[in-house]
C-alpha positions as CSV (number, residue, x, y, z in Angstrom):
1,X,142.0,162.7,36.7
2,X,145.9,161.8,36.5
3,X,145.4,162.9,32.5
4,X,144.0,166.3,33.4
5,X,146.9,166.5,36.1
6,X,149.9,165.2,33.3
7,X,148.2,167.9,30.8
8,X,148.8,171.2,33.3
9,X,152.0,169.7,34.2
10,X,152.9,169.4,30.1
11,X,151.8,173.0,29.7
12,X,153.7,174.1,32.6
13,X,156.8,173.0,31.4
14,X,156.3,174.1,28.1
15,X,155.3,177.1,29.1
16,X,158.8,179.5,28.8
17,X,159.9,177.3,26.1
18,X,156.3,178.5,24.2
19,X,156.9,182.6,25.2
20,X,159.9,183.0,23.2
21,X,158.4,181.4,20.3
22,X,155.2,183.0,20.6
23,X,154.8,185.6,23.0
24,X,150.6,185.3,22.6
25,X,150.3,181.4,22.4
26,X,150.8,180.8,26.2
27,X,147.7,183.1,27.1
28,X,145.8,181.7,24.5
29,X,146.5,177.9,25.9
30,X,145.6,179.3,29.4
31,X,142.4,180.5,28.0
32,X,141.9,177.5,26.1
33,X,142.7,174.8,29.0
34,X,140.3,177.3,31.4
35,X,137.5,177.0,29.3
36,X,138.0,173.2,28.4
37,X,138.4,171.8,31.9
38,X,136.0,171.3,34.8
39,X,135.7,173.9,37.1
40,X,135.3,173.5,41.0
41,X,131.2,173.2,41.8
42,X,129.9,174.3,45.0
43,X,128.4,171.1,45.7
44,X,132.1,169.8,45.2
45,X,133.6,167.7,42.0
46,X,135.6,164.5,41.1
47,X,138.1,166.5,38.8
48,X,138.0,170.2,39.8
49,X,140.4,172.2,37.9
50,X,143.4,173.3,39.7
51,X,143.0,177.9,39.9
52,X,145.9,178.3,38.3
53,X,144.6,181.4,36.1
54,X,143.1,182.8,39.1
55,X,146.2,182.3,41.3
56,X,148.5,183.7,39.1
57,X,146.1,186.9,38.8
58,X,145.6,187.6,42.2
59,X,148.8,187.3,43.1
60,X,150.1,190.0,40.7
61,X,147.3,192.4,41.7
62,X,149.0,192.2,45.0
63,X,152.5,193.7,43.8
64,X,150.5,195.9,41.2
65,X,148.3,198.1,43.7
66,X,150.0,200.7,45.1
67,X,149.3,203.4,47.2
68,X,149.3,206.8,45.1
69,X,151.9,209.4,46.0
70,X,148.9,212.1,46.7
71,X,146.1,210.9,48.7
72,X,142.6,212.6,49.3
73,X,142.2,213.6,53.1
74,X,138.6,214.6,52.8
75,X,136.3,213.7,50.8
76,X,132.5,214.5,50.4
77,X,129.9,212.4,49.1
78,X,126.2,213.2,47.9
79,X,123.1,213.3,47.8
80,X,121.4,209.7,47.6
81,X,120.9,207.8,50.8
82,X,118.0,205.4,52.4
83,X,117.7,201.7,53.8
84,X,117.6,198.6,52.0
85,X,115.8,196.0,52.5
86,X,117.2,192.9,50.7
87,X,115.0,189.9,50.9
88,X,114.7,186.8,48.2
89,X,112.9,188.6,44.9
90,X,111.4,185.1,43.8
91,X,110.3,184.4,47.8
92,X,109.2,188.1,48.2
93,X,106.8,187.9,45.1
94,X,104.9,184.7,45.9
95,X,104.6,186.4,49.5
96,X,102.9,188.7,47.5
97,X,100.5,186.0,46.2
98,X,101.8,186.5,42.3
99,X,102.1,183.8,39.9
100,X,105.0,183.2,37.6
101,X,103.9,184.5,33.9
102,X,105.9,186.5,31.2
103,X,108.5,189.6,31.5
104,X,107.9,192.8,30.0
105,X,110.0,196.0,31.2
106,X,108.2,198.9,32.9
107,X,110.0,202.1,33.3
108,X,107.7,202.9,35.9
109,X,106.1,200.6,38.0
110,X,102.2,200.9,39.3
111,X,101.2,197.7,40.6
112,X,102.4,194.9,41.9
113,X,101.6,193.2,38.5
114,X,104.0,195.9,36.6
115,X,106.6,194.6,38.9
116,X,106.4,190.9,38.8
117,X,106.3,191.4,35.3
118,X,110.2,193.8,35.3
119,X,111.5,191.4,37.5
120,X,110.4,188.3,35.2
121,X,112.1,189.9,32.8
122,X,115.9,191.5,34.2
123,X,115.7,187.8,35.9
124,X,115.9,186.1,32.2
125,X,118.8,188.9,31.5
126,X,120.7,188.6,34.5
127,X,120.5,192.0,34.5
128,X,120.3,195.0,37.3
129,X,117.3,197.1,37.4
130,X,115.9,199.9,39.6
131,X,112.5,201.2,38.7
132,X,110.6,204.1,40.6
133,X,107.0,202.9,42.3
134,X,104.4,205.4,41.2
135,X,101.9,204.1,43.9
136,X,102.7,205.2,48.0
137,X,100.4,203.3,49.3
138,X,100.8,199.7,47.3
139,X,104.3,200.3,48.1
140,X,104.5,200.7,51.5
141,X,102.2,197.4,51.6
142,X,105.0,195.8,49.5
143,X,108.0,197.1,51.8
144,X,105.9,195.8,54.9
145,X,106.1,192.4,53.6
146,X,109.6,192.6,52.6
147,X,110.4,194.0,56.3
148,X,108.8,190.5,57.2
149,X,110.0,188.0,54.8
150,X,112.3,185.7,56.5
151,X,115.9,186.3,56.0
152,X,115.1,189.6,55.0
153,X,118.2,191.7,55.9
154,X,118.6,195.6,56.5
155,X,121.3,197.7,55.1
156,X,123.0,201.1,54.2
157,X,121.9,202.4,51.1
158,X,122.3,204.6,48.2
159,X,124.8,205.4,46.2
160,X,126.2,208.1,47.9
161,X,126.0,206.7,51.2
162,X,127.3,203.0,50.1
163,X,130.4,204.8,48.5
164,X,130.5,207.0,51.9
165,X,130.8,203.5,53.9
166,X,133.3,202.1,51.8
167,X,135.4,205.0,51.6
168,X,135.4,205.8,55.3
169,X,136.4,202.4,55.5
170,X,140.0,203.8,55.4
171,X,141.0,205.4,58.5
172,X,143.1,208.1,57.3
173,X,140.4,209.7,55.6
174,X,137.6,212.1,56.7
175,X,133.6,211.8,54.4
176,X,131.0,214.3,54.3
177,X,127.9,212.2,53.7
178,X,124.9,214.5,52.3
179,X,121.3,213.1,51.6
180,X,118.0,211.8,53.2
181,X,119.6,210.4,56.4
182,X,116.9,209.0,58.9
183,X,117.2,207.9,62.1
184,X,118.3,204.2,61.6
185,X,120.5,205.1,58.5
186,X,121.9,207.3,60.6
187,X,123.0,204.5,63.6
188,X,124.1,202.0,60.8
189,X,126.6,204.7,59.8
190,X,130.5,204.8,59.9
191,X,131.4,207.1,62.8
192,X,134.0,208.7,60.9
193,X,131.1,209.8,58.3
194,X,129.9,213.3,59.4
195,X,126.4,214.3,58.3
196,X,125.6,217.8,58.5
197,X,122.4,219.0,60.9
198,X,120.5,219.9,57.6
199,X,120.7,216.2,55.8
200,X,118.8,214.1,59.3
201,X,115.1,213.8,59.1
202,X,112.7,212.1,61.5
203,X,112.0,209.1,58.8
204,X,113.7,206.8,56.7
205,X,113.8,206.3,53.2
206,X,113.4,202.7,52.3
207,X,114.6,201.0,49.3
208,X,113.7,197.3,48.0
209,X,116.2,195.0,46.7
210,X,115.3,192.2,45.6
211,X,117.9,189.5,44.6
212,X,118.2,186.1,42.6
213,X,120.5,183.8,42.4
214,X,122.3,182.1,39.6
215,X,120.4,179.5,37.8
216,X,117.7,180.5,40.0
217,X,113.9,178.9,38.2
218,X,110.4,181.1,38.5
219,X,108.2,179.4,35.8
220,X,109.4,179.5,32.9
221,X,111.7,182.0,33.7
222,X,115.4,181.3,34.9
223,X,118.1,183.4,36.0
224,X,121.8,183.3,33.7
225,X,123.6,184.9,36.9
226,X,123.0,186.3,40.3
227,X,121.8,189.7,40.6
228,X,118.8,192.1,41.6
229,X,116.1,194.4,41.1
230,X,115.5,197.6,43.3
231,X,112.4,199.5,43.1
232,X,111.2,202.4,45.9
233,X,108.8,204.9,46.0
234,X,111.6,207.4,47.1
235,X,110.7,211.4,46.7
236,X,113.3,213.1,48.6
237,X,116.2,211.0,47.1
238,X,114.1,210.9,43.5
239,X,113.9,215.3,43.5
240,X,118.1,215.4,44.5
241,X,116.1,217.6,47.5
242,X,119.3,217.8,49.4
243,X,121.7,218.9,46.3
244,X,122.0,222.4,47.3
245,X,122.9,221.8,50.9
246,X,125.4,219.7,49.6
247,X,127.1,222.1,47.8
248,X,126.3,225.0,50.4
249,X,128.3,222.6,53.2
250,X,131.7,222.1,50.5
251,X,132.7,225.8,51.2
252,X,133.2,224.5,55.3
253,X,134.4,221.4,54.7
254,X,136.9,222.1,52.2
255,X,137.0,218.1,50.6
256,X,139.7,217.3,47.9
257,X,137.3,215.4,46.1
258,X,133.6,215.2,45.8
259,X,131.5,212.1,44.6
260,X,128.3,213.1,43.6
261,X,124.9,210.5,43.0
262,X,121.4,210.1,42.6
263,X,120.5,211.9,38.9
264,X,119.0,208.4,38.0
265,X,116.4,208.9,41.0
266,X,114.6,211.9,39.0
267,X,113.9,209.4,36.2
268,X,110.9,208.5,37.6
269,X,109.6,212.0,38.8
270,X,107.9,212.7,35.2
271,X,109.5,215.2,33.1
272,X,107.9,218.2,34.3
273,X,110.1,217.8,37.6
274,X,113.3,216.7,35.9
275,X,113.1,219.1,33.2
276,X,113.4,222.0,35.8
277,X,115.2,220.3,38.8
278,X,117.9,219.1,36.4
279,X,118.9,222.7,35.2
280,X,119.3,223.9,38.7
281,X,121.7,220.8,39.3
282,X,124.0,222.2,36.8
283,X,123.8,225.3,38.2
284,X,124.8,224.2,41.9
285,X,127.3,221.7,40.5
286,X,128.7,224.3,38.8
287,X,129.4,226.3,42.4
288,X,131.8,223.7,43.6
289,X,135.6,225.0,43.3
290,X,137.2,224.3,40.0
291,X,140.6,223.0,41.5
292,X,138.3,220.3,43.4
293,X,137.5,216.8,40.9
294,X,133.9,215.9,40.8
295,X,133.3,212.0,40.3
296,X,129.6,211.3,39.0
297,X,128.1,207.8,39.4
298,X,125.4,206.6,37.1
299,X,123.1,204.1,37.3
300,X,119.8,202.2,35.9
301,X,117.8,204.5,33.6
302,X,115.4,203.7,30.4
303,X,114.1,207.5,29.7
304,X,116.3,208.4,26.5
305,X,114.7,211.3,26.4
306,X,116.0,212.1,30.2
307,X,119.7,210.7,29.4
308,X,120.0,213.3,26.4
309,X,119.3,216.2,28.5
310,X,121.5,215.3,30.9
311,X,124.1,215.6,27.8
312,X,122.3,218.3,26.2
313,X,122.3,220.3,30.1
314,X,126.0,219.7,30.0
315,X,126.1,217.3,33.4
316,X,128.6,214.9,31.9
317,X,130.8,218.2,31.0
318,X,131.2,219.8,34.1
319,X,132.7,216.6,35.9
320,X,135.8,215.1,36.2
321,X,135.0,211.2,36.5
322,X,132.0,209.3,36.1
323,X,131.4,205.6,37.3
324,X,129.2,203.2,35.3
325,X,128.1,199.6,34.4
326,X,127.7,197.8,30.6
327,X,124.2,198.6,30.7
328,X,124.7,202.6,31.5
329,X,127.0,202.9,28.8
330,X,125.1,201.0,26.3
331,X,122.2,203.4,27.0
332,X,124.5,206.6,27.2
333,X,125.8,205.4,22.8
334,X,121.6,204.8,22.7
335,X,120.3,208.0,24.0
336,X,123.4,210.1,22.1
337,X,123.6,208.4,18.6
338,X,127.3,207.0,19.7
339,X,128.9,203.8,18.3
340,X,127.2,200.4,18.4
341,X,124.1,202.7,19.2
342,X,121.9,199.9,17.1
343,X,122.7,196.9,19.7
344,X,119.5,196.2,21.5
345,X,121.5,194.8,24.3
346,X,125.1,192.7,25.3
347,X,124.9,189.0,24.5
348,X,127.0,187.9,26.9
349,X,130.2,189.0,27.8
350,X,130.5,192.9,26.4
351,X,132.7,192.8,23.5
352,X,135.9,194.6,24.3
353,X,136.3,196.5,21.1
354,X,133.1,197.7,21.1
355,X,133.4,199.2,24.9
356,X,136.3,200.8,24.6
357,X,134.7,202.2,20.8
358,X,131.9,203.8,23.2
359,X,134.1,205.4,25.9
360,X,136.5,207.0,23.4
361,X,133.2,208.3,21.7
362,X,131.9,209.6,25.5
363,X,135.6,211.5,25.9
364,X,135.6,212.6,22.7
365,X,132.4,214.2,22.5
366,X,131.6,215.2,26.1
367,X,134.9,215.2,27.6
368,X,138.5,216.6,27.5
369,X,139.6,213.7,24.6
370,X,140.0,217.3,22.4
371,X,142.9,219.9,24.7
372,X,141.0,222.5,22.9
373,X,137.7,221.2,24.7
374,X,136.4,223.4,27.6
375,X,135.0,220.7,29.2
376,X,136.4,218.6,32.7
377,X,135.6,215.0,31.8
378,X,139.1,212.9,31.9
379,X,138.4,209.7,33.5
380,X,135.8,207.2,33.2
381,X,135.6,203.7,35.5
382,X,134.1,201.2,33.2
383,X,132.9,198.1,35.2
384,X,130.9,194.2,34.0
385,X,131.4,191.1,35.6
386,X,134.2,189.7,33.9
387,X,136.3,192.6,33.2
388,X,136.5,196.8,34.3
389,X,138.6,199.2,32.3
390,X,139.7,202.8,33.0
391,X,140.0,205.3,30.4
392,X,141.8,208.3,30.9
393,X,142.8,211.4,28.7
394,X,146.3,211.2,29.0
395,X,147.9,213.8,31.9
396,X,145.3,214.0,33.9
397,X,145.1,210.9,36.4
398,X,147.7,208.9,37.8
399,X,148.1,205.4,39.6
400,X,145.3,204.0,37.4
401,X,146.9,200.7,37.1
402,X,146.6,200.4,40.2
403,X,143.3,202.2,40.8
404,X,141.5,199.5,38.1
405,X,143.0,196.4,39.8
406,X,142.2,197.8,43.2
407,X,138.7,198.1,41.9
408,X,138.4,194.5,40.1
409,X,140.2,192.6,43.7
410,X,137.1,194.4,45.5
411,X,134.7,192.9,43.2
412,X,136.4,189.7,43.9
413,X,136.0,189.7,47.5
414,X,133.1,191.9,48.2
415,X,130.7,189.7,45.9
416,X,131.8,186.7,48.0
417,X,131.6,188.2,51.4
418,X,135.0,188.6,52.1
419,X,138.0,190.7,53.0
420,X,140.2,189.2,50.9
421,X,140.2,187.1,47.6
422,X,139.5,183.1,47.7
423,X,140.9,181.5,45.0
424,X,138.9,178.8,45.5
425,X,135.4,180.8,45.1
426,X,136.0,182.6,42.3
427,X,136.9,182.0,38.2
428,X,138.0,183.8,35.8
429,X,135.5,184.7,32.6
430,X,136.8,187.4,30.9
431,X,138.9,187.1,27.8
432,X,142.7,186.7,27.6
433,X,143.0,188.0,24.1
434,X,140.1,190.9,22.8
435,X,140.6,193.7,20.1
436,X,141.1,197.5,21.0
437,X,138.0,198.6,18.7
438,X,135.2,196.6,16.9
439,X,136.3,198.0,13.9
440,X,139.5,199.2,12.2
441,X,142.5,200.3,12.7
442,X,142.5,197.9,15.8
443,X,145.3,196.1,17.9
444,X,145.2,192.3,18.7
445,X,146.0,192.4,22.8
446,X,146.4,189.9,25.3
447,X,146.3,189.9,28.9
448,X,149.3,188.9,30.6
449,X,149.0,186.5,33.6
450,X,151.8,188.0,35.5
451,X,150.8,191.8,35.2
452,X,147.2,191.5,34.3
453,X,146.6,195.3,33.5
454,X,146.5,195.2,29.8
455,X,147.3,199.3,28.9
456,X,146.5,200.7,25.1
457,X,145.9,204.0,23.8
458,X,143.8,205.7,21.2
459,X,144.9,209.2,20.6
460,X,145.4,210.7,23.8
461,X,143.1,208.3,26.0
462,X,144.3,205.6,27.4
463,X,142.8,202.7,28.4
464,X,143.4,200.1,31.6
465,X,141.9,196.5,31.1
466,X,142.3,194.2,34.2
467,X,140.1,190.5,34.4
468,X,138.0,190.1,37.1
469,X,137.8,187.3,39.4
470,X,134.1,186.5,39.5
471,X,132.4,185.0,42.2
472,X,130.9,181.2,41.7
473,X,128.6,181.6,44.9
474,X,127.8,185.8,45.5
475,X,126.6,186.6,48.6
476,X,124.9,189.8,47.8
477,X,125.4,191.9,44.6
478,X,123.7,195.2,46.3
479,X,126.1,198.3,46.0
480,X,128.8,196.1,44.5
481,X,129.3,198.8,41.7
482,X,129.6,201.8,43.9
483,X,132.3,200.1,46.2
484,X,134.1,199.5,42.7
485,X,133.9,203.3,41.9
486,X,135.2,203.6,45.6
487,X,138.4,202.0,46.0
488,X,139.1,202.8,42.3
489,X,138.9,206.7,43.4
490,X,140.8,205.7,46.5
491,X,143.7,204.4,44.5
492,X,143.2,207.3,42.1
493,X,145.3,210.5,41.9
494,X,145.1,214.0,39.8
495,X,147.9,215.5,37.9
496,X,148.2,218.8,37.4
497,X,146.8,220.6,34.2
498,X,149.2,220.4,31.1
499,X,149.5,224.0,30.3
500,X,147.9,224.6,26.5
């Protein structure tokens, strides 16, 4: 242990002597020395490393998040909302009588056999996955169960209505919550959210989550990382049925910014349904005031065919901000012929490069990347597990330095079950030095310990790279991504329009 101690203390000392030599090398010994020595186990260790990398981050995010100079007062939030049940997805299927066997992905699910057989194989991934149930009646059978499986806990639910909570966490602001709100959503509520008389109904919908831990075995089946699956038989969340209120209740409540969810939920409506029900979406996201920013957060989808018309329908367009994981954005360059469009799927840690090669491609071609463009797109909130990055067209957004750290230090805590950031249950995974693009012309960057927002641009967009502090032990992984999107909109400010 005394070697390990003498080696930090080496590189310590050499550390400034190092910087002026080499401005990259003491990043790239930092890197080096995190990977190379032991880590701190949950079940505790002879030689745990000391955090130093983690310290030295989370101490600067506290000195880099800021509050912007113009914050939103009101803010309304739509249209996805229901319960979750969260219960043990291993534990929940042998409840169910189902034996371990192989994984093959379903898009939709209609028996319990479909879904042992998505969860077998998201579990092998590591991966999130929510999947509609075609089958009311099996699922209800399912969702009894869960209700009953020991441990099984109840939450808030939905997109809209997890970012709702999280926002109206801050007691300066005001949210409009809009969706399927039953009676006990309703009582697990904020009291500062404020649901209009048209959004209540006498019954809840009910969504399934089940999670798995990392390294967690099934068979032959094991788990790289902790995460989950959500399934639900959901029709009033899965037709947007409460869009149009939504919009109708804006013109009273007069919000600075709306945050609008739930297109993912028509995925598994058949096309007949989305075809038509995604058309009229434009046309009542279109109704909302031009001056007011529309955020749009995706989530889990496999129909390509669905994701292009929701290009081809000009969704992505007409908002300002959208909100998304690796696996969205992978499947946005899939469905729309983008870069790295021929990558079946991330192994391991996404590249750098190529992300940032995707969301340039996403600005450029559906956004405002072009100032001769007519469309509203500026900002999109990139999140994984080891890293999120902000791009913005430049002029548009402000405080984003802030915003992405803000939004990585939530990840941090949240994940862990906490208000504020352990060192000591967290570790840094993402790189210290990456590439700006896969390909050429690219720059060679590196993240600096004591202001770890790394900042580049490419043309007009610029991009906003901060590490996260991953979680060795997550508590629960559920609606982690929406309260990312959350406190990165809450640290989030428009500019004006450049005039053209």
């Amino acid at each position: 242990m005394w070697r390990k101690a003498v080696l930090v203390a080496v590189l310590a000392l050499g550390m400034g002597y190092l910087y002026h030599t080499d401005p990259e090398l003491p990043a790239r010994v930092l890197n080096y020395v995190s990977e190379s020595l032991p880590q701190m186990e949950p079940n505790g260790g002879s030689n745990p490393r000391p955090p130093m990398l983690e310290e030295a981050i989370a101490r600067a995010w506290q000195t880099l998040i800021t509050a912007p100079a113009r914050r939103w007062a009101r803010v309304a939030v739509g249209v996805n909302a229901c319960v979750d049940v969260v219960v043990s997805g291993v534990g929940l299927l042998q409840a169910l009588a189902l034996e371990p066997g192989s994984g093959r992905d379903h898009e939709v699910l209609h028996s319990k056999e479909d879904l042992k057989e998505a969860f077998i194989h998201y579990m092998g991934k590591g991966a999130a996955a929510e999947r509609f149930f075609s089958d009311k009646e099996v699922f209800q059978r399912i969702a009894r169960a869960a209700a009953e499986y020991p441990g099984a806990q109840l939450y808030v639910g939905g997109n809209a209505a997890l970012i709702g909570q999280k926002l109206a966490s801050n007691p300066e602001l005001v949210v409009l919550l809009c969706g399927p709100v039953g009676p006990k959503l309703h009582d697990m509520l904020d009291e500062q959210i404020v649901v209009p008389p048209e959004s209540l109904q006498e019954t809840d919908e009910f969504h399934l989550i089940l999670e798995y831990k990392s390294g967690e075995q099934w068979g032959s089946s094991r788990a790289p990382q902790a995460n989950r699956f959500i399934m639900s038989h959901d029709v009033s969340n899965g037709e947007m049925s409460t869009l149009e209120t939504f919009v109708a209740s804006l013109e009273e409540f007069q919000p600075d910014l709306v945050v609008l969810s739930g297109l993912h939920m028509m995925e598994g409506m058949g096309r007949d349904l989305w075809e038509e029900r995604l058309k009229e979406a434009v046309v009542a996201i279109s109704d909302v005031r031009n001056e007011v920013p529309i955020h749009l957060e995706l989530a889990s989808m496999t129909d390509r065919d669905y994701m292009n018309r929701i290009l081809q329908e000009q969704v992505l367009p007409i908002v300002n901000s959208i909100g998304l994981n690796e696996q969205e954005l992978l499947f946005l360059a899939q469905s729309g012929g983008g870069p790295h469009a021929d990558l079946p799927s991330w192994d391991g840690i996404p590249d750098v490069g190529r992300v940032s090669d995707i969301l340039l491609w996403v600005l450029e071609q559906h956004g405002r990347a072009d100032p001769e463009s007519e469309a509203d797109l500026t900002r999109i909130h990139f999140h994984t597990l080891a890293y999120h990055i902000l791009a913005t067209v430049d002029g548009h957004w402000g405080n984003q330095v802030a915003a992405v750290a803000a939004g990585a230090r939530v990840a941090s805590s949240q994940a862990c079950g906490l208000q504020t950031v352990d060192i000591t249950k967290v570790i840094l995974k993402a790189p210290l030095n990456f590439y700006s693009s896969f390909s050429e012309p690219r720059e060679n960057l590196t993240v600096d310990l004591n202001r770890p927002v790394t900042v580049w641009r490419r043309g007009n967009v610029s991009f906003h790279l901060t590490p996260v502090l991953v979680c060795k032990q997550p508590l629960r992984t559920v609606g982690l991504g929406d309260a990312i999107s959350a406190e990165g909109l809450l640290f989030s400010e428009v500019t004006p329009r450049p005039e053209l």
